[in-house]
N, C-alpha and C positions, 0 to 999 in steps of 0.2 A: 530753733530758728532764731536767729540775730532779732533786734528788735527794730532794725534798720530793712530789715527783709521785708519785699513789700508783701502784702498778703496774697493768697489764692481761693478766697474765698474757705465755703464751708460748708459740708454734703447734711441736708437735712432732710433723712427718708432718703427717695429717688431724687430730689433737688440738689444741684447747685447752687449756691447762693453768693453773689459779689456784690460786696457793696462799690458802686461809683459815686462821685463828686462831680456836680455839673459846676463847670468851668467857663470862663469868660470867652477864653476858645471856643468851645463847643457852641455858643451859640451865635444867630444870626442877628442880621438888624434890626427885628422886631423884640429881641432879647430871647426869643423861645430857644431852645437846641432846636440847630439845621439838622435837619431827617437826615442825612449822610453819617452826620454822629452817630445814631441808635445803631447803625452797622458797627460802627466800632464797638460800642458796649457788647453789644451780640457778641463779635468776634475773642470780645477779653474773656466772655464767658464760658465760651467754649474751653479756648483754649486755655485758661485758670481749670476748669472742671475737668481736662484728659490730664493736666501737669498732675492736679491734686489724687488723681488717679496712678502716678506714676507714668502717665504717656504722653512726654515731653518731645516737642517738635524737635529739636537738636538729637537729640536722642535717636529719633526716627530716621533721619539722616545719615547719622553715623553707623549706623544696620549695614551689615552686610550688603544687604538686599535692602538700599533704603527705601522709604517714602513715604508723601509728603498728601495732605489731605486738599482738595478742592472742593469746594463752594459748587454746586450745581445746580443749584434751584432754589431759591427761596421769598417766604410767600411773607407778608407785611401785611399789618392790621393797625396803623395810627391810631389811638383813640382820645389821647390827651398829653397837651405841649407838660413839657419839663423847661423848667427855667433856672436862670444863674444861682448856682449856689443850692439848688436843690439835692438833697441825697437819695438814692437813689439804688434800688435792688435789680440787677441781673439775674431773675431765675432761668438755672437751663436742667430739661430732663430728657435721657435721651430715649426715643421711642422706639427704634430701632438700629440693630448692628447684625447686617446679614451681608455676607461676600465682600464686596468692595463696599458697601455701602452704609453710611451713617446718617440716621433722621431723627434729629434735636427738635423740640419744641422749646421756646423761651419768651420770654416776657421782660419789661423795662417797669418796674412797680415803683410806684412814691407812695409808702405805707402800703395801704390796703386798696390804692387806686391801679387800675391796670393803665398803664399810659400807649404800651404797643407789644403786641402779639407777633410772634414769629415763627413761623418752619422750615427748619435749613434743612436740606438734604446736603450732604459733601460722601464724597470717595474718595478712596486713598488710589494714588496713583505713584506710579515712577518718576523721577525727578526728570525726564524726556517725555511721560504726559501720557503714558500707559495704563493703562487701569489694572489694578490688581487686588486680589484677596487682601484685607489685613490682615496680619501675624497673629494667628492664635492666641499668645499673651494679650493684644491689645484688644481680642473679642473677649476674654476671659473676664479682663480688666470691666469693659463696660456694660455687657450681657446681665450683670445680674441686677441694675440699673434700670434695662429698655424691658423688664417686666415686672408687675407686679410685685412688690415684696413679699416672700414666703421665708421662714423660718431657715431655708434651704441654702436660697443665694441673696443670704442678705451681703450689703458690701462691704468688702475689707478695704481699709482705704491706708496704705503703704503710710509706714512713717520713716 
């Protein structure tokens, strides 16, 4: 990887792990990050953790049979503001990948402080908004992830 390549974070156990940079952007008039930010951080984490996986949203797309993941449901726990210039960790682990469906638990951590709790549920659907099975490879991919580690399906993480 170039050294200009930005990162996709880093599988530690069942964990994703990305580090973010809070930004002048990111926050609001009080200086805290606007809560609308933590969605992005989620969202980088995700999708850094299926890339780092080998399951690249472009990729998905260009399938035969493409498609593309939705957002369904997700549940938020605030527990403490992030501020300019704070670093900050993205853990995402996924808890389940059954038929169409994916349910990620993740966290927004400064050290060892949990700042906001999360649980996304998304589905893969048709780029017309279909709901459909994910592709085999991309259950294979994260299955051995959304349980336990055993000696069995520990992850192989594509280089």
């Amino acid at each position: 990887m170039s050294e200009d390549a930005p990162t996709t974070g880093r599988i530690d156990g069942r964990d994703h792990l990305l580090a973010v940079r809070v930004y002048y952007e990111d926050t609001d008039f009080t200086g805290r990050v606007y809560h609308a930010r933590y969605l992005q951080f989620l969202e980088r984490g995700r999708t850094d953790f299926l890339r780092l996986l080998g399951v690249g949203h472009v990729a998905l797309l260009e399938r035969p049979d493409p498609l593309v993941f939705a957002v369904t449901r997700m549940s938020l726990a605030f527990k403490a503001a992030a501020w300019i210039d704070d670093a900050l960790i993205v853990r995402s682990r996924f808890q389940k990948a059954t038929g169409v469906r994916l349910v990620v638990d993740q966290a927004v951590l400064r050290g060892e402080e949990t700042l906001l709790e999360a649980e996304v549920e998304a589905v893969c659907i048709t780029p017309d908004g279909r709901p459909r099975r994910a592709p085999k490879e991309v259950v294979e991919a994260i299955r051995p992830l959304a349980a336990p580690p055993t000696e069995s399906n520990r992850p192989r993480v594509p280089k």
